[in-house]
DSSP file (Angstrom, degrees, kcal/mol; ACC not computed):
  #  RESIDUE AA STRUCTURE BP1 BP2  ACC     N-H-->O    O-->H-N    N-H-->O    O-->H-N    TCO  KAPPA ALPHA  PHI   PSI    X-CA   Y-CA   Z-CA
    1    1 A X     >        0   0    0      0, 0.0     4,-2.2     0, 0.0    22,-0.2   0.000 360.0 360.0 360.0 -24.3    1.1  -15.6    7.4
    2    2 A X  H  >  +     0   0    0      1,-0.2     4,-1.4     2,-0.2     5,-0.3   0.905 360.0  43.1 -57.9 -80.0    2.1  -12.5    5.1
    3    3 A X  H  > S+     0   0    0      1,-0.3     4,-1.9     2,-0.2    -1,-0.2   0.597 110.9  48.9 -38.6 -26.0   -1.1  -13.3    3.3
    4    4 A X  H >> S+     0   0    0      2,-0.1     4,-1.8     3,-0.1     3,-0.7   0.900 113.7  50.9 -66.1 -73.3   -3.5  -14.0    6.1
    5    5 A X  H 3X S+     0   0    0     -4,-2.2     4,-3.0     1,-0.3    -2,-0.2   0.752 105.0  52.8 -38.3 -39.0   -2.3  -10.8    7.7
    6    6 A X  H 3X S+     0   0    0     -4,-1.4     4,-0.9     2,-0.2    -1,-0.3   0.873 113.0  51.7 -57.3 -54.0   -2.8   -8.7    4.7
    7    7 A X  H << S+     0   0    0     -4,-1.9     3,-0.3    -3,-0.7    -1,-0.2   0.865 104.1  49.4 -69.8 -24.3   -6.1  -10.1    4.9
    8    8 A X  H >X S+     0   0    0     -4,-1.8     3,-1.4     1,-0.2     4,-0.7   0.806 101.5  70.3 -60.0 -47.0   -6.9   -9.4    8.4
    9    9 A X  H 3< S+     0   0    0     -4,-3.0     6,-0.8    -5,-0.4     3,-0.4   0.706  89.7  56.9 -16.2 -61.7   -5.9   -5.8    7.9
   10   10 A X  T 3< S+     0   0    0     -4,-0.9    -1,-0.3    -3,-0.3    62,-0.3   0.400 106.4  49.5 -77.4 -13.3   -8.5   -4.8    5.9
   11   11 A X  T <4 S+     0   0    0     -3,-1.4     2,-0.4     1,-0.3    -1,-0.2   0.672 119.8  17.9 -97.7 -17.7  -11.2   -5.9    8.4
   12   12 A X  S >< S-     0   0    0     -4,-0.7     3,-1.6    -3,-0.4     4,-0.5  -0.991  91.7 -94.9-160.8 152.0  -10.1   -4.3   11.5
   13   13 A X  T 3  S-     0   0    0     -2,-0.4    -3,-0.1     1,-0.2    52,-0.1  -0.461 118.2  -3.1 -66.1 132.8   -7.5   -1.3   12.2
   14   14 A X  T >  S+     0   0    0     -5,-0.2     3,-1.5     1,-0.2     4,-0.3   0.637  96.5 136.6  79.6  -1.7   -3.8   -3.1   12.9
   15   15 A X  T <>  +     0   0    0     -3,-1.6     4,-0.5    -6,-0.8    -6,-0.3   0.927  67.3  59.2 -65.7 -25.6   -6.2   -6.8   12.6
   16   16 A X  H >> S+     0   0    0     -4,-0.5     4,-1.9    -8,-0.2     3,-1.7   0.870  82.5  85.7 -76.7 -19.3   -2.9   -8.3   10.3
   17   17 A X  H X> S+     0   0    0     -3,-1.5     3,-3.3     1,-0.2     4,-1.9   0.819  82.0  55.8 -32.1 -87.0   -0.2   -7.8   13.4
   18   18 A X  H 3> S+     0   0    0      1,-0.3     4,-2.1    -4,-0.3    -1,-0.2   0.613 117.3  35.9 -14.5 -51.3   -0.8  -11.2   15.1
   19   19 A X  H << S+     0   0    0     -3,-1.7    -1,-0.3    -4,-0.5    -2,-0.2   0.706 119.4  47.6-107.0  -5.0    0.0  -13.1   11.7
   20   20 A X  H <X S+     0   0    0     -3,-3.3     4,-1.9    -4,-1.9     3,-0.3   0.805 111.6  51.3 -86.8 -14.4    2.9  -10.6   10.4
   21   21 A X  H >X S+     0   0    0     -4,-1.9     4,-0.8    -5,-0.3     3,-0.5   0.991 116.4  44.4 -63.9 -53.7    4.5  -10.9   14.1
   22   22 A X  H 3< S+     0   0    0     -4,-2.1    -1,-0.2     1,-0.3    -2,-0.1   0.614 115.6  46.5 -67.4  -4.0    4.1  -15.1   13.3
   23   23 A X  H 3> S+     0   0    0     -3,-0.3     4,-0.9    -4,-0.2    -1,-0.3   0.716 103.8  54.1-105.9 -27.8    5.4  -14.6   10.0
   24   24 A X  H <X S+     0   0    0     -4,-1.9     4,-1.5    -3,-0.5    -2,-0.2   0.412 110.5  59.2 -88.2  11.3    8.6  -12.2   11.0
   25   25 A X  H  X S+     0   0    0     -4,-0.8     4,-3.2     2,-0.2     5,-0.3   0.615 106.8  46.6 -87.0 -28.4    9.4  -15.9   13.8
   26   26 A X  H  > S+     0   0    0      2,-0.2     4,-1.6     3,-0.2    -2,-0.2   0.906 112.9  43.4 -98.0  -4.5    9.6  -17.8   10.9
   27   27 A X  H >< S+     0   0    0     -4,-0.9     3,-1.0     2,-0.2     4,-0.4   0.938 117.3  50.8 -55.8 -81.1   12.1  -15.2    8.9
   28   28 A X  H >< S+     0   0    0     -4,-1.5     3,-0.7     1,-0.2     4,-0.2   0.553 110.3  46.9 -46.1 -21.9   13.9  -15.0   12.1
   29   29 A X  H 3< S+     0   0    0     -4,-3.2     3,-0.5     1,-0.2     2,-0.3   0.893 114.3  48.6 -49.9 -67.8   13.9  -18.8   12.1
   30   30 A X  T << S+     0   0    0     -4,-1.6    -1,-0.2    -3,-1.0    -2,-0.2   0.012  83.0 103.9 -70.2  27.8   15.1  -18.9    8.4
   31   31 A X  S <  S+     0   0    0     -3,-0.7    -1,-0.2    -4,-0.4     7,-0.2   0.975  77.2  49.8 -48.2 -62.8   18.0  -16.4    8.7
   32   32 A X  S    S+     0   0    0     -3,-0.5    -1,-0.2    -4,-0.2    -2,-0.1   0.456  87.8 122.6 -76.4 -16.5   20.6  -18.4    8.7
   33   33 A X        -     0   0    0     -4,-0.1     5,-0.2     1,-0.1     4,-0.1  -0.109  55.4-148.0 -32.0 136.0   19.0  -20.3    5.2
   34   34 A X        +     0   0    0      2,-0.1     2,-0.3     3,-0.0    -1,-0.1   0.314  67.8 109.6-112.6  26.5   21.4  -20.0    2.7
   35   35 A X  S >  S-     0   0    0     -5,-0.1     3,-0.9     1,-0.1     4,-0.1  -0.763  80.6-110.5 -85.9 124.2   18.5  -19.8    0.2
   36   36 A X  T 3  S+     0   0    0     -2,-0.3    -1,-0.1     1,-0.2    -2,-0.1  -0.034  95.1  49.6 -60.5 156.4   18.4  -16.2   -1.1
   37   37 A X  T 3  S+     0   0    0      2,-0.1    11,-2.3    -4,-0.1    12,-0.7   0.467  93.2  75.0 102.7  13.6   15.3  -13.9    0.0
   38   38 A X  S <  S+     0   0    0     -3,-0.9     2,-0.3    10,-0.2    -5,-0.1   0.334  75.3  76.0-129.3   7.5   15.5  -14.5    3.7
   39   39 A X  S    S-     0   0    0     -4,-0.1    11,-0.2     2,-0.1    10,-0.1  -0.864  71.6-133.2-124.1 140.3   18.6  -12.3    5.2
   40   40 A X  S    S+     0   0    0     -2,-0.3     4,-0.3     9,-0.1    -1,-0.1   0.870  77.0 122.3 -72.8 -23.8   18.7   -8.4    5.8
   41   41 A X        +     0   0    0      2,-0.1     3,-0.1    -3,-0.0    -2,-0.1  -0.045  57.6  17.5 -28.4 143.4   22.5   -8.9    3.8
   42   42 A X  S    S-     0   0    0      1,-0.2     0, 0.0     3,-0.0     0, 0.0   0.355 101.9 -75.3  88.9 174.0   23.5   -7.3    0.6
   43   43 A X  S    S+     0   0    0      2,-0.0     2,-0.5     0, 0.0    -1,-0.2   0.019  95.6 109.2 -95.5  38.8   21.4   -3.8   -0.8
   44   44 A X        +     0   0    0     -4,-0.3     0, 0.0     1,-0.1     0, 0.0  -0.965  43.9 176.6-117.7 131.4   18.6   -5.5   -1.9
   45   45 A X        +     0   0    0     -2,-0.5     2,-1.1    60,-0.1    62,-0.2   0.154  58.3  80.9-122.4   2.9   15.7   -4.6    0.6
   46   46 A X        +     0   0    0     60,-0.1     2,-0.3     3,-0.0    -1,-0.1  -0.885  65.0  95.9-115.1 112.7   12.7   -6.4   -1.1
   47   47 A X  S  > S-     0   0    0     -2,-1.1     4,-1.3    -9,-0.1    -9,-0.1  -0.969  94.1 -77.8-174.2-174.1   13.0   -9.7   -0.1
   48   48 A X  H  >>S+     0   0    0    -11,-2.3     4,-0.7    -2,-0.3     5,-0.6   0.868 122.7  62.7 -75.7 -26.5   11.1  -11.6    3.3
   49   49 A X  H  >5S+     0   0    0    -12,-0.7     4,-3.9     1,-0.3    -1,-0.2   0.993 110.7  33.6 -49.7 -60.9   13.3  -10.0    5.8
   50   50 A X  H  45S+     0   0    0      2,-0.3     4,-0.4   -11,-0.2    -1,-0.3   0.286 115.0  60.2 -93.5   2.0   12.2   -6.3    5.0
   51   51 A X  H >X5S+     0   0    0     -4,-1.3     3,-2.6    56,-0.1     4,-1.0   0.844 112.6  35.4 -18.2-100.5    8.7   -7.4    4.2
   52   52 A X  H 3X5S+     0   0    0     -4,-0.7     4,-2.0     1,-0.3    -2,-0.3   0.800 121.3  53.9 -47.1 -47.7    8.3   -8.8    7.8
   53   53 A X  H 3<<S+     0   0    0     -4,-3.9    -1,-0.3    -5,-0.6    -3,-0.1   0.923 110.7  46.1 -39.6 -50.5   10.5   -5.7    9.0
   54   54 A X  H X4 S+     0   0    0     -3,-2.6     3,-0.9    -4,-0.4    -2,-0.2   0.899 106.2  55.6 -52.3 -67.4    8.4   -3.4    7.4
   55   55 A X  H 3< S+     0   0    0     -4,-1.0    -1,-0.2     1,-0.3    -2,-0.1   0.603 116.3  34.4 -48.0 -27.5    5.2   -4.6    8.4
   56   56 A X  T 3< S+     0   0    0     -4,-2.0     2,-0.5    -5,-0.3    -1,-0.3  -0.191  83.9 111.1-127.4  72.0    5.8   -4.5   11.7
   57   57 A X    X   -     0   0    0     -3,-0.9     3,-0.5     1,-0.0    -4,-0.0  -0.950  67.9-130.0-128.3 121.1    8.2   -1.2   12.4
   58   58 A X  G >  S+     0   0    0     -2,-0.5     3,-1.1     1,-0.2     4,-0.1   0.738  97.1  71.5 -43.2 -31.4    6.2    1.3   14.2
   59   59 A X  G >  S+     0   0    0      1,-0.3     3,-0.7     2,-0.1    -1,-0.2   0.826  96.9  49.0 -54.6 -38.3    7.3    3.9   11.8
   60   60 A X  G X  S+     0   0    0     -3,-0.5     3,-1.6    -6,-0.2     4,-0.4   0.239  75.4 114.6-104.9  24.6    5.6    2.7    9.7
   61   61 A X  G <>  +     0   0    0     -3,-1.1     4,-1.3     1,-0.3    -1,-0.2   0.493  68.5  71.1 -24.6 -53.1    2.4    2.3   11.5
   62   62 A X  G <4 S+     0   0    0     -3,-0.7    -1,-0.3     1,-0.2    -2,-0.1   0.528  82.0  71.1 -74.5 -13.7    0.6    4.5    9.5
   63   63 A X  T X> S+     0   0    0     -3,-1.6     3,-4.5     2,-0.2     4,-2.4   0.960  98.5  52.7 -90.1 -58.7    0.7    2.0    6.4
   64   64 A X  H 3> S+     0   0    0     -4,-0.4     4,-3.6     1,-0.3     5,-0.2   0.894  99.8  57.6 -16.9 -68.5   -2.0   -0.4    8.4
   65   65 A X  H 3X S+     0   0    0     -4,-1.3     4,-0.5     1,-0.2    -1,-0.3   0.453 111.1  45.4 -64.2  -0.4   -4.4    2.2    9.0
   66   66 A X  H <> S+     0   0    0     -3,-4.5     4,-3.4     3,-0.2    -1,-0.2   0.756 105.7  58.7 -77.6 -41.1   -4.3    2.7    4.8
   67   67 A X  H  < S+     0   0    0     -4,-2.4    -2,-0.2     2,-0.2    -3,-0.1   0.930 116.3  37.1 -50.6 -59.3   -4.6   -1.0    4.4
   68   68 A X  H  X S+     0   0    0     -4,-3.6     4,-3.0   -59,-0.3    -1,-0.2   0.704 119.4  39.2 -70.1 -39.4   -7.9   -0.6    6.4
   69   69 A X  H  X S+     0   0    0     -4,-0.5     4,-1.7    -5,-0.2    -1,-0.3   0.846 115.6  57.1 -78.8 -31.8   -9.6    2.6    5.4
   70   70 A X  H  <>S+     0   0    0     -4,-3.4     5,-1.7     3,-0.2    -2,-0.2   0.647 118.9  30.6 -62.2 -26.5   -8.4    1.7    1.8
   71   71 A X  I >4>S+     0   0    0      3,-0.3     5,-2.5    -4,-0.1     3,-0.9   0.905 132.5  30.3-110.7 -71.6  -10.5   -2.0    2.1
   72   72 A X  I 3<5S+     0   0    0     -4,-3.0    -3,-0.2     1,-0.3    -2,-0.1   0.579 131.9  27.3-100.5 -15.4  -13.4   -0.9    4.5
   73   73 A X  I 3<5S+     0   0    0     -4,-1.7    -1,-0.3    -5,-0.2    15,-0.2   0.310 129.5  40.0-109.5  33.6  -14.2    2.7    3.9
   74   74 A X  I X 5S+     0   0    0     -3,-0.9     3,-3.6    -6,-0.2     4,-0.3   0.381 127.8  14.8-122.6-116.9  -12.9    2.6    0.1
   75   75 A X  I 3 <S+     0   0    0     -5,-1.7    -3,-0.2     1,-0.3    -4,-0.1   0.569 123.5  64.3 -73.2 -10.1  -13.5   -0.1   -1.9
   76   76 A X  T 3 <S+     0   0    0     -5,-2.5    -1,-0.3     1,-0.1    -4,-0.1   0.536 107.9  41.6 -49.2 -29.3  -16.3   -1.4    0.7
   77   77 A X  S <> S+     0   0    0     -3,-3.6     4,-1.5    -6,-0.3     3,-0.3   0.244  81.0 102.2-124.4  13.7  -18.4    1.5    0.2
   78   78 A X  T  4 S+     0   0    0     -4,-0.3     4,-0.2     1,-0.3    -3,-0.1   0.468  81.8  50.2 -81.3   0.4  -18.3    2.1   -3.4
   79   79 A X  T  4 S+     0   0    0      2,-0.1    -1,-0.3    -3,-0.1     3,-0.1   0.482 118.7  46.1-111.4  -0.3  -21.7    0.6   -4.4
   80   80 A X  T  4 S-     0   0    0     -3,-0.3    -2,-0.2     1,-0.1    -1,-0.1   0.596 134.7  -4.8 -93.3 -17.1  -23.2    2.9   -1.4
   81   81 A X     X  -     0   0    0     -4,-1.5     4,-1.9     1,-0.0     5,-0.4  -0.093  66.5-179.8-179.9  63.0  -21.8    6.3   -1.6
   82   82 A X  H  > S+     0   0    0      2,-0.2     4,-2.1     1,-0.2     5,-0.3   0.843  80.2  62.1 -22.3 -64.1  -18.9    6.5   -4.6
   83   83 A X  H  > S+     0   0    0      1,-0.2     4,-2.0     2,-0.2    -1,-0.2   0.926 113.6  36.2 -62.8 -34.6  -18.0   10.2   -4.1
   84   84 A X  H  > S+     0   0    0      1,-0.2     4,-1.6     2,-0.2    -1,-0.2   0.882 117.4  49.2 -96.0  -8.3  -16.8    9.4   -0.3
   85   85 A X  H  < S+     0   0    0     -4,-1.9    -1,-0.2    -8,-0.2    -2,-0.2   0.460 107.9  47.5-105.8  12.6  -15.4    6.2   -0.9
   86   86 A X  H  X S+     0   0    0     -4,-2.1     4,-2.3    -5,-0.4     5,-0.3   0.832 113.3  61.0 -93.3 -32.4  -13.4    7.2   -3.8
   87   87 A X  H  X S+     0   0    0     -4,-2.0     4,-6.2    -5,-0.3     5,-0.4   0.967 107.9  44.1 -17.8 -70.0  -12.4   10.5   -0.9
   88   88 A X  H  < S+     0   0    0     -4,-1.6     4,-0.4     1,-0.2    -1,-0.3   0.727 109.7  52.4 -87.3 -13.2  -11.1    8.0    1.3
   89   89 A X  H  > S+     0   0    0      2,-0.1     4,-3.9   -16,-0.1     5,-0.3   0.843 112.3  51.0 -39.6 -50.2   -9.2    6.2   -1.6
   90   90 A X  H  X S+     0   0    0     -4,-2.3     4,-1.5     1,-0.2    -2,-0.2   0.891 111.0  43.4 -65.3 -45.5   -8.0    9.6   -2.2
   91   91 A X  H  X S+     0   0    0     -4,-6.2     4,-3.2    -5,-0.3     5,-0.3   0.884 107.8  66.0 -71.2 -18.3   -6.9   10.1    1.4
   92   92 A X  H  > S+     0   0    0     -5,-0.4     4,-4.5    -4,-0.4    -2,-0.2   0.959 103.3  36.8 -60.2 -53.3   -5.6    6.7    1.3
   93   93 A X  H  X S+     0   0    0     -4,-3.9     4,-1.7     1,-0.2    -1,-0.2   0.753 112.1  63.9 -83.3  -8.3   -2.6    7.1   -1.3
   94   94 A X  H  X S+     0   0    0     -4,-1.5     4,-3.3    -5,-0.3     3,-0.3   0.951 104.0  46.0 -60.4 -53.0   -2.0   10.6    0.2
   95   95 A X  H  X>S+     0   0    0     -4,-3.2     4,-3.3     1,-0.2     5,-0.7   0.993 108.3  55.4 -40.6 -54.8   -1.2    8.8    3.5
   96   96 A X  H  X5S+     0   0    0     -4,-4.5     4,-2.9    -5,-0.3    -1,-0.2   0.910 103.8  56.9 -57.1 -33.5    0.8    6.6    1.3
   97   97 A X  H  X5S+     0   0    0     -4,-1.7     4,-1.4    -3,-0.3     5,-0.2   0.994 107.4  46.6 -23.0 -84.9    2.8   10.0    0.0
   98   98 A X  H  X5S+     0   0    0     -4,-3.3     4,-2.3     1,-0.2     3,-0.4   0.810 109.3  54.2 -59.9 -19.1    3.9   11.1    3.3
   99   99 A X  H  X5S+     0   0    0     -4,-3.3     4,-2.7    -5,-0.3    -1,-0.2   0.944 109.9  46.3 -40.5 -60.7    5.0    7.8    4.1
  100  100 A X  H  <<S+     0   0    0     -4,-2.9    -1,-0.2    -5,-0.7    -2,-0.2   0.610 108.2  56.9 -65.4  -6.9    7.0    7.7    1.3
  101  101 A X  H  < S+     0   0    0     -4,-1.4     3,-0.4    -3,-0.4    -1,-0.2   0.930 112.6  39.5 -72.3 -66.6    8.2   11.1    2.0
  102  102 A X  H  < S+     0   0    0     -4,-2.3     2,-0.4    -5,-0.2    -2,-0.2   0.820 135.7  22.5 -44.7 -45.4    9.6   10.2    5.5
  103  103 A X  S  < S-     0   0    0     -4,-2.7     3,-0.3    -5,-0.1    -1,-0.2  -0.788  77.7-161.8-131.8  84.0   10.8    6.8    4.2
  104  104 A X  S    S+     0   0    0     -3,-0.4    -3,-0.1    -2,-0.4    -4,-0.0  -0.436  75.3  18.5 -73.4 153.5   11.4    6.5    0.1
  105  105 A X  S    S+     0   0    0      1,-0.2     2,-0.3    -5,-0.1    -1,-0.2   0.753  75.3 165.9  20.8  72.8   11.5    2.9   -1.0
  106  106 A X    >>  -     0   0    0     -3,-0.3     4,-1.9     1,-0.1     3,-1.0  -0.752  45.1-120.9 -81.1 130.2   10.0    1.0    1.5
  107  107 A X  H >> S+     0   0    0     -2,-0.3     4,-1.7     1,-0.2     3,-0.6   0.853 108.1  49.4  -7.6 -78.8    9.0   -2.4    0.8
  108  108 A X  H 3> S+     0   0    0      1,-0.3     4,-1.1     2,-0.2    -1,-0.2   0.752 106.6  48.6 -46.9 -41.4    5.5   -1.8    1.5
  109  109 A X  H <4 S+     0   0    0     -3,-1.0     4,-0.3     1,-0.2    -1,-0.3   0.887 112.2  47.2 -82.9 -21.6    4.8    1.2   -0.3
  110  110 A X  H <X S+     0   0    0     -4,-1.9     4,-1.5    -3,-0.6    -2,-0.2   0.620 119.2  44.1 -93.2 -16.1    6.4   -0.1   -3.8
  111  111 A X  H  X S+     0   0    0     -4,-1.7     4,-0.9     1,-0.2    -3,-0.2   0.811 116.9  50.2 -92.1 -23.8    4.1   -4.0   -3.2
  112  112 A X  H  < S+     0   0    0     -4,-1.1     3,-0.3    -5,-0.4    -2,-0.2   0.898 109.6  51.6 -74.8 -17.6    1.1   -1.6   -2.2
  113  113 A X  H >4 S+     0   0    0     -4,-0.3     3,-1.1     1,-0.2    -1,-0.2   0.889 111.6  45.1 -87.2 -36.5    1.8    0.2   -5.4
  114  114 A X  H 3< S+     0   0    0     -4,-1.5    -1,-0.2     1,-0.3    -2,-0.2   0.274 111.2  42.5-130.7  54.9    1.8   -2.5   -7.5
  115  115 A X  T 3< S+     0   0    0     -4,-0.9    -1,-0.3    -3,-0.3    -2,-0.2  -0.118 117.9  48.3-107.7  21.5   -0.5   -4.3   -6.9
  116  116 A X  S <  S+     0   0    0     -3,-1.1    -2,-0.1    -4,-0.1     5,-0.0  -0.522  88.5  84.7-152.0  50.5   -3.0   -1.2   -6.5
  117  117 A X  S  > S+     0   0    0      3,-0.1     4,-2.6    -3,-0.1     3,-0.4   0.596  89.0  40.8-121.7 -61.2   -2.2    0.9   -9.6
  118  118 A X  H  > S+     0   0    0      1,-0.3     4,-0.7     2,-0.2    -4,-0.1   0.558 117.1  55.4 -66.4 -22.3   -4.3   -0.4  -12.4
  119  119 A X  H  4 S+     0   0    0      2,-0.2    -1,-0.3     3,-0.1     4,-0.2   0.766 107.4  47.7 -79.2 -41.1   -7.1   -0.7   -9.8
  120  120 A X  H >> S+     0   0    0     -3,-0.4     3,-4.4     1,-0.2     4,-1.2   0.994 107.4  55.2 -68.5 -62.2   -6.9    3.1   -8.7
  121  121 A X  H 3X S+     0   0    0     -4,-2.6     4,-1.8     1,-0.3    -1,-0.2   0.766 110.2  45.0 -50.3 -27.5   -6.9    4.3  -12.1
  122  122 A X  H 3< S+     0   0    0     -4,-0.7    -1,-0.3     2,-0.2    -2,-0.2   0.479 108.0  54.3 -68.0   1.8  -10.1    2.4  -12.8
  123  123 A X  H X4 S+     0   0    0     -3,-4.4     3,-0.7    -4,-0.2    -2,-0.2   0.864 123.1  33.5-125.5 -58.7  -11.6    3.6   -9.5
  124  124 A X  H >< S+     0   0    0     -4,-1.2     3,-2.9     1,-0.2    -2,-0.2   0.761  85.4  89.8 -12.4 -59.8  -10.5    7.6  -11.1
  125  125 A X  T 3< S+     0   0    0     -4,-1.8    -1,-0.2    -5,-0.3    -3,-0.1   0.473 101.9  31.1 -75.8  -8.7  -11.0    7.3  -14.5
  126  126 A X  T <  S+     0   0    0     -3,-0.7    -1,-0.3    -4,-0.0    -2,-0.1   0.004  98.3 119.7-125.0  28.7  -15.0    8.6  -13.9
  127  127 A X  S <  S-     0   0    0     -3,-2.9     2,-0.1     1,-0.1    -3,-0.1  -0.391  82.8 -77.8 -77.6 175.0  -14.2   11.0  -10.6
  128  128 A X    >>  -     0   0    0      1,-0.1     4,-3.4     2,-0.0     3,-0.9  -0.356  45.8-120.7 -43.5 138.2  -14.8   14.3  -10.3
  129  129 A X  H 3> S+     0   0    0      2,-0.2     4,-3.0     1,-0.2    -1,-0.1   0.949 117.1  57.4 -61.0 -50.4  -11.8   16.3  -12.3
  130  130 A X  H 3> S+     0   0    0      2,-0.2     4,-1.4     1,-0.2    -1,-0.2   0.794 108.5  44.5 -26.5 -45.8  -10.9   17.9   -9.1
  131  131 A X  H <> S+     0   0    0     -3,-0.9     4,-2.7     2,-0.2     5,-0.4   0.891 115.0  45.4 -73.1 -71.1  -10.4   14.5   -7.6
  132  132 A X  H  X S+     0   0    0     -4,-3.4     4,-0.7     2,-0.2    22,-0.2   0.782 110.0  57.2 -77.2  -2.6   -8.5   13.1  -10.5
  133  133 A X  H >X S+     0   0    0     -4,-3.0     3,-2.0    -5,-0.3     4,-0.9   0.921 117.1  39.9 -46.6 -84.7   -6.2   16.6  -10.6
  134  134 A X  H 3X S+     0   0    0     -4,-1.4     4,-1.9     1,-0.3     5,-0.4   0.750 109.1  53.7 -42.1 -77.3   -5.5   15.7   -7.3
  135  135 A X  H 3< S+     0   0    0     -4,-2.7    -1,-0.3     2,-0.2     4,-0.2   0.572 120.8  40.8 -30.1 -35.8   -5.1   11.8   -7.6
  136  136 A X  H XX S+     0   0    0     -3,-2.0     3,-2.3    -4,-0.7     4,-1.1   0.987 107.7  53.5 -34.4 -92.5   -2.6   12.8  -10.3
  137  137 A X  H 3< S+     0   0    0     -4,-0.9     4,-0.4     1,-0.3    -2,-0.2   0.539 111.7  48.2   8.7 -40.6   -1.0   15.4   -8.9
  138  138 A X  T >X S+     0   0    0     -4,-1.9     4,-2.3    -5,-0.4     3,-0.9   0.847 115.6  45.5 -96.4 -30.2   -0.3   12.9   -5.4
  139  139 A X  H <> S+     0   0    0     -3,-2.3     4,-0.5    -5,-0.4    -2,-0.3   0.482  95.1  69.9-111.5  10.9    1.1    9.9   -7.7
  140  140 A X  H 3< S+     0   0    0     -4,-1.1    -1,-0.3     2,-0.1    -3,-0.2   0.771 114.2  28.1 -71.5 -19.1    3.1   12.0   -9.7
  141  141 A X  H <4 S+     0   0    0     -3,-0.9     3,-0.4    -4,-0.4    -2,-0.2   0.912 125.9  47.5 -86.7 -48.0    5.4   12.3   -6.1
  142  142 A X  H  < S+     0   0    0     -4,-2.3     2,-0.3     1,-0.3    -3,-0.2   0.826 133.8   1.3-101.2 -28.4    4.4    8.8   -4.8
  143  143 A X     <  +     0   0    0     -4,-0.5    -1,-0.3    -5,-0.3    -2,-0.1  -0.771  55.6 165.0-146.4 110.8    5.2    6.5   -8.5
  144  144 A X    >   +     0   0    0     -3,-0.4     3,-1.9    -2,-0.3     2,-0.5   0.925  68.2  75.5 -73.4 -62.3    6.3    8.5  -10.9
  145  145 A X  T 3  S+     0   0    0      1,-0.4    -1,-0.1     2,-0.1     3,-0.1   0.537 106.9  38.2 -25.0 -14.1    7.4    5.2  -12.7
  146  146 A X  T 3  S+     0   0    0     -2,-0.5    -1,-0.4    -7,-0.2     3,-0.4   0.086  80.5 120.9-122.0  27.1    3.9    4.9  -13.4
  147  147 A X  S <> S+     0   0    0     -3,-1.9     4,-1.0     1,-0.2     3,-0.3   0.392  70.5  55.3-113.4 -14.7    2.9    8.4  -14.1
  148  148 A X  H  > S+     0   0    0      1,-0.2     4,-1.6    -4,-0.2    -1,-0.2   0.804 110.2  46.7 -92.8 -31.9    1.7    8.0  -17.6
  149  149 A X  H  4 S+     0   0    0     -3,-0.4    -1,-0.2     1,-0.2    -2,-0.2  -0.079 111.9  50.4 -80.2  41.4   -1.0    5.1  -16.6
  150  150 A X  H >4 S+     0   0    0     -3,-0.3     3,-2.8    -6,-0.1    -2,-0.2   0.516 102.9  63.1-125.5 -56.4   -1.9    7.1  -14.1
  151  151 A X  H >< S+     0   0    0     -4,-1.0     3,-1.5     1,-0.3     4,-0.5   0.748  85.6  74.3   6.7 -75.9   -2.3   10.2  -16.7
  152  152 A X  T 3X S+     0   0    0     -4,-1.6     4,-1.4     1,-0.3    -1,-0.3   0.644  77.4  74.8 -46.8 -20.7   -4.9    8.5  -18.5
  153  153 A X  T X4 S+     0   0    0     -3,-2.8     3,-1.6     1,-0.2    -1,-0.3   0.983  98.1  47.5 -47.3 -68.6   -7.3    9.4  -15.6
  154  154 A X  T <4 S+     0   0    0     -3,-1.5    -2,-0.2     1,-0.3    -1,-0.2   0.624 105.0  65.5 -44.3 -33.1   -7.4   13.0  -16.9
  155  155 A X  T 34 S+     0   0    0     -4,-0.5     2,-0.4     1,-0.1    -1,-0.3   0.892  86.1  75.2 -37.7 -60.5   -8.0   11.5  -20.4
  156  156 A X    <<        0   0    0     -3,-1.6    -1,-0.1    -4,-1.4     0, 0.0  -0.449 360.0 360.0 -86.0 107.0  -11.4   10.1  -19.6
  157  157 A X              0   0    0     -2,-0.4    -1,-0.1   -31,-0.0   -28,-0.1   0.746 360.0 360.0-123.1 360.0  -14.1   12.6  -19.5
């Protein structure tokens, strides 16, 4: 259901709810498993509990509406008008910034990050220099941990 939802996302604002609501029944269903990865216990916060928490916590609201301008006016529009859908790339991992500002090391922002990293920098590595200052400049706050591939934008000129 994660994965359906994830896909659904990207086609319509908030379109993944339905199958992360059906997916946080069957964590509440598997609480009581005494198979690791399914209980809010202990400090470890990436596991299916805080997935399914995550996804659907209002707070965190804002992470949807990335999912979706990220899909459908980002990487959707990139053989039609490059400079504005690498823009709305750009606005995308800003969103993801303040998220992370409000909330550091959410679940969501560290799987969106990696699995999205090596894909942004390719999506950079021929912007405007303005663009990749900036694109820099935002994932030096939002993954530093990655901060050297991310570097290599500025390289490529």
């Amino acid at each position: 259901y994660i994965i359906l939802g994830f896909d659904y996302a990207t086609f319509a604002p908030n379109g993944g709810v339905p199958y992360f609501k059906k997916a946080q029944e069957w964590v509440n269903f598997s609480v009581s498993s005494p198979e690791k990865g399914w209980t809010s216990a202990g400090s470890n916060q990436r596991n299916r509990f805080w997935l399914a928490e995550n996804l659907l916590n209002s707070s965190y609201r804002s992470f949807h509406n990335v999912l979706y301008k990220y899909h459908r006016q980002g990487l959707d529009q990139m053989e039609g008008n490059l400079g504005r859908a690498r823009r709305a790339i750009l606005d995308c991992v800003t969103e993801m910034d303040k998220l992370n500002k409000q909330r550091p090391l959410l679940y969501i922002t560290r799987l969106f990050l990696d699995s999205k990293d090596d894909e942004l920098v390719k999506i950079f590595t021929n912007a405007f220099v303005n663009d990749k200052r900036t694109f820099v400049e935002v994932m030096e706050d939002l993954d530093p941990s990655n901060l050297e591939n991310y570097r290599k934008v500025l390289a490529n000129r």
